[in-house]
N, C-alpha and C positions, 0 to 999 in steps of 0.2 A: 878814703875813697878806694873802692875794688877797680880793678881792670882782671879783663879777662871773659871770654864767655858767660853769658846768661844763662839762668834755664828758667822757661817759664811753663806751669803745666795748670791746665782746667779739665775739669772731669766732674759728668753733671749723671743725670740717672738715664743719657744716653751711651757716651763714651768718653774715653778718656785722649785728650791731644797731650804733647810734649814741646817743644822746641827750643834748640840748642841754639844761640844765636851770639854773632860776636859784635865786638864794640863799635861796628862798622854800619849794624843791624841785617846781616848776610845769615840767611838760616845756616847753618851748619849741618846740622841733623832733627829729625823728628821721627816721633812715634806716636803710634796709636793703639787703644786695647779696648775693653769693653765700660760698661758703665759702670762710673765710681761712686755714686754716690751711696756711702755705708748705710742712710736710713732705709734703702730700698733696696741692696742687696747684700747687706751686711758687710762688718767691719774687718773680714777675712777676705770677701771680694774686694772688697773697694781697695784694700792696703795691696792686694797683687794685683789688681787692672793699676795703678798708680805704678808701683813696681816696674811691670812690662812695658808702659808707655815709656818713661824713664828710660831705661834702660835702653830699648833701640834706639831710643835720641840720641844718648850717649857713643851708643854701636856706632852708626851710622855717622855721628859728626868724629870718631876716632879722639874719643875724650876720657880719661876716667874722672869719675864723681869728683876726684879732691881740684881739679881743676878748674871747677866752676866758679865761678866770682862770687854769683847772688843767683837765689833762686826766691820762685814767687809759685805758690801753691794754691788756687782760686778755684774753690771744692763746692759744691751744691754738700749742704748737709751741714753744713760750720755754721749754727745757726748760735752757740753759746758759747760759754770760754772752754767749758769742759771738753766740745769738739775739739776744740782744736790741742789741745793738750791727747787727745784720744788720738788724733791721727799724727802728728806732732811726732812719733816714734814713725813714720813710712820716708821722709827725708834723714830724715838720724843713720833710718838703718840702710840707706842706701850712702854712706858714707859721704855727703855732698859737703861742701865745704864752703865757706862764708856765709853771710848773712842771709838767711830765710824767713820767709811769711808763709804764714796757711790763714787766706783767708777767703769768708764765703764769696763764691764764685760770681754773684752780684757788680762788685768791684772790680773783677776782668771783663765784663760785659761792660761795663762806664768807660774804664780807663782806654778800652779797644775802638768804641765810636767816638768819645771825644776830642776834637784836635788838641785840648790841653790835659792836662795832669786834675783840672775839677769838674763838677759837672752834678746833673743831676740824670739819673738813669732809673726806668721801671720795665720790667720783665713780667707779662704776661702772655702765659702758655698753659701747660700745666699747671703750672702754680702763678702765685704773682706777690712782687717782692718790689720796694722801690729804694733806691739808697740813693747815696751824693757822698758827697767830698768838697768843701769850700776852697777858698784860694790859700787860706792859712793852714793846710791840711788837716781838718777836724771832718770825719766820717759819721753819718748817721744814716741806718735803715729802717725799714719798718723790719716784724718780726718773720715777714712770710711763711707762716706755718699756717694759713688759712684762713676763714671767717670769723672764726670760733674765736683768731685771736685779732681780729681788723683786717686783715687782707683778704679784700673780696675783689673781683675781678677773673678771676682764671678762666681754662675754657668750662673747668668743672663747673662753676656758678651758672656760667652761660648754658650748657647744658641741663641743667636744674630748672633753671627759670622757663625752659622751651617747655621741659615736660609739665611743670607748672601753669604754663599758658593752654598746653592742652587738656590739663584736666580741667581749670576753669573754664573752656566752653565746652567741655562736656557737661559741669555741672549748672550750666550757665552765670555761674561768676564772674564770668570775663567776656571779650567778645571772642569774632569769630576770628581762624587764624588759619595761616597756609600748613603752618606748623604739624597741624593734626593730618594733614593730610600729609605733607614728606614725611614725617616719622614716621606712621604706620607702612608707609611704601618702604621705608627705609627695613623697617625691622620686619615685614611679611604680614604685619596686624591684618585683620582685617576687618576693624574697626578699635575707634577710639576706647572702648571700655577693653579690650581685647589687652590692647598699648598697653593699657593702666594698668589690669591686670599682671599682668608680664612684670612690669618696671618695678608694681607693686611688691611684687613676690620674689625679684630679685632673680628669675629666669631673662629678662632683657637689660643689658648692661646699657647705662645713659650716655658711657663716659663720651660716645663720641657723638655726640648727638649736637655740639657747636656748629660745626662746619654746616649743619642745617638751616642753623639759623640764619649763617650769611646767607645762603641759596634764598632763604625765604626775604630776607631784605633784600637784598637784589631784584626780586621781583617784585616789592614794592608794598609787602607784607607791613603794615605797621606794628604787629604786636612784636616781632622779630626785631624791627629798629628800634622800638623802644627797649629791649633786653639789651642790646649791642650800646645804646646811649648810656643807659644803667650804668653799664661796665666800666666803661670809660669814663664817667665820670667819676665809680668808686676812685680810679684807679689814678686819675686826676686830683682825686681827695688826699689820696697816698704820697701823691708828688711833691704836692705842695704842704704836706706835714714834714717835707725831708727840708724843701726850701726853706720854712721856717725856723726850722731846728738849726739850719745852718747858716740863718740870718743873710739870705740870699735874697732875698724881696726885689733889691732895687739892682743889682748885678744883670747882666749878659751873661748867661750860660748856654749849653748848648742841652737840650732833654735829649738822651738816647734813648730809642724805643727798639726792646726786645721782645719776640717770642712772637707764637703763630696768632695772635689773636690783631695783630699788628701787621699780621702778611697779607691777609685776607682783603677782598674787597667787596663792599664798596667800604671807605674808611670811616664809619658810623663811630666809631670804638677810639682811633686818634681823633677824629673833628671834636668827641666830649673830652677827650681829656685834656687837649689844648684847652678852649673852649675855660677846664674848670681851671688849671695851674694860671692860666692866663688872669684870672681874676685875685693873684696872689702872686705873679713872677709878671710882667708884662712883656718883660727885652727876655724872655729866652729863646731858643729857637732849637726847633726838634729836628733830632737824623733818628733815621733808621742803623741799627747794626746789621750792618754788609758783609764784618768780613768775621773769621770765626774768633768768640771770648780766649783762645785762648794769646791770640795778641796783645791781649790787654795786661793777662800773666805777664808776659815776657815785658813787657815794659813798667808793670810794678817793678821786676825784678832790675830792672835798669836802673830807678829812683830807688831801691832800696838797699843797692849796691852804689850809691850819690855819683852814678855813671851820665852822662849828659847821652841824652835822648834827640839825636840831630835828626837831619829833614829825611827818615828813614822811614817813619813811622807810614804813611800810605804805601811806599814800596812793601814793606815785610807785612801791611794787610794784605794786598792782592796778592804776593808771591805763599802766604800759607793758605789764603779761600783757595787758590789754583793745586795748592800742593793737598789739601784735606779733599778736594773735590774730587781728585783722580786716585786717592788711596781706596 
């Protein structure tokens, strides 16, 4: 068993958190730097935004590296063994000391909304990813690298399918939708072939063209709800592939649900993925993540230093959402 400060760090392809945390779960220090994730801005960025976050944490709680107990490294992009071996030299070279993890960042998003150490958690945003952890600590996710490989749900699909539903009532495939109509106001069109043209040719980027969709269900658009049910359902398909994998069927868990597609309202997108895991998990029960993944780090880093984890765990969420929110 370690004693001694924690360090727990996540860094995804927006930024990188750190926190320095002692056996009491009292931040000590934190840091912050840009986005880490190596597949999107390479594995020179990623290893110095990891670096800098790091290191002010260390500054600021008046620690050097060999003092740390246990650290937990919970990365967007550690999607294979070879990741992690690849980034696997960024804690090395930072001289940190006791037992460490580098694993993908999925796992700090679980570990940070559920009140225990298992669970089942799925993250759609930009991408969509669903993993778990049983009670006997056996971990399975899906692969999150996209449709291509089974993960569909992101806001990219969502946005796909809007512009999908506009070209079918243009070509009269489909019906009618609000959709043609936000879009072209969105992007300046000035009509639907206009739109097509654009997106076609790759002069109109789609990528944000989700957040339209809710506007258009909100208003009561049904070609729009039925894209947002789609989703949720895939992504309710993905939950309940992690639940069975991890022979959770008949268990009490808690689902934590991440990323913007989860923020948005009205909630067309959690009502289907309830709605499908429900038909394969009955007793689970869903949270939202409230406070930032990388508390979920610092408490792998806790269990993987076999440190007891006491009634700390909602204090040091709200004290780092208030501490990341005012950086």
């Amino acid at each position: 068993m370690s004693e001694g400060p924690v360090l727990g760090v996540h860094g995804d392809g927006d930024a990188c958190h750190a926190l320095v945390v002692d056996p009491s779960g009292t931040i000590l220090g934190a840091g912050e730097s840009g986005p880490a994730n190596w597949e999107v801005v390479g594995i020179e960025a990623a290893g110095a935004a990891l670096r800098a976050s790091v290191r002010e944490a260390l500054e600021r709680a008046a620690l050097a590296p060999e003092e740390v107990a246990a650290s937990a490294f919970a990365l967007a992009g550690v999607d294979f063994p070879s990741d992690r071996l690849r980034l696997r030299g960024v804690p090395e070279a930072l001289g940190l000391s006791g037992p460490c993890e580098v694993t993908n960042d999925a796992f700090a998003a679980l570990r940070a909304g559920a009140t225990r150490p298992w669970g089942v958690c799925v993250i759609a945003g930009r991408g969509a990813v669903a993993t778990g952890r049983n009670p006997s600590g056996e971990v399975y996710r899906t692969l999150g690298l996209g449709p291509l490989f089974g993960d569909w749900g992101s806001t990219a699909e969502v946005a796909d399918d809007a512009m999908s539903a506009v070209a079918d009532e243009f070509t009269g495939r489909g019906p009618r939708t609000l959709l043609t109509t936000l879009l072209c106001e969105h992007t300046g069109s000035t009509s639907a072939l206009e739109l097509i043209e654009g997106v076609g040719r790759g002069r109109i980027d789609s990528s944000g063209f989700a957040r339209l969709v809710f506007q258009a269900a909100r208003r009561g658009d049904a070609v729009a709800q039925g894209i947002l049910e789609r989703a949720g359902a895939a992504l309710g398909r993905s939950a309940a592939l992690v639940v069975r994998a991890l022979r959770m069927q008949d268990l009490e868990f808690e689902l934590v649900l991440s990323g913007s597609l989860f923020e948005a309202e009205p909630p067309f997108v959690r009502d289907a993925l309830e709605e499908t895991v429900r038909r394969t998990a009955p007793q689970f029960r869903s949270v939202r993540l409230e406070v930032p993944p990388v508390v979920g780090a610092v408490l792998l880093a806790f269990e993987l230093g076999q440190m007891p984890v006491g009634g700390f765990r909602e204090g040091l969420g709200l004290a780092a959402r208030e501490l990341f929110r005012a950086a």
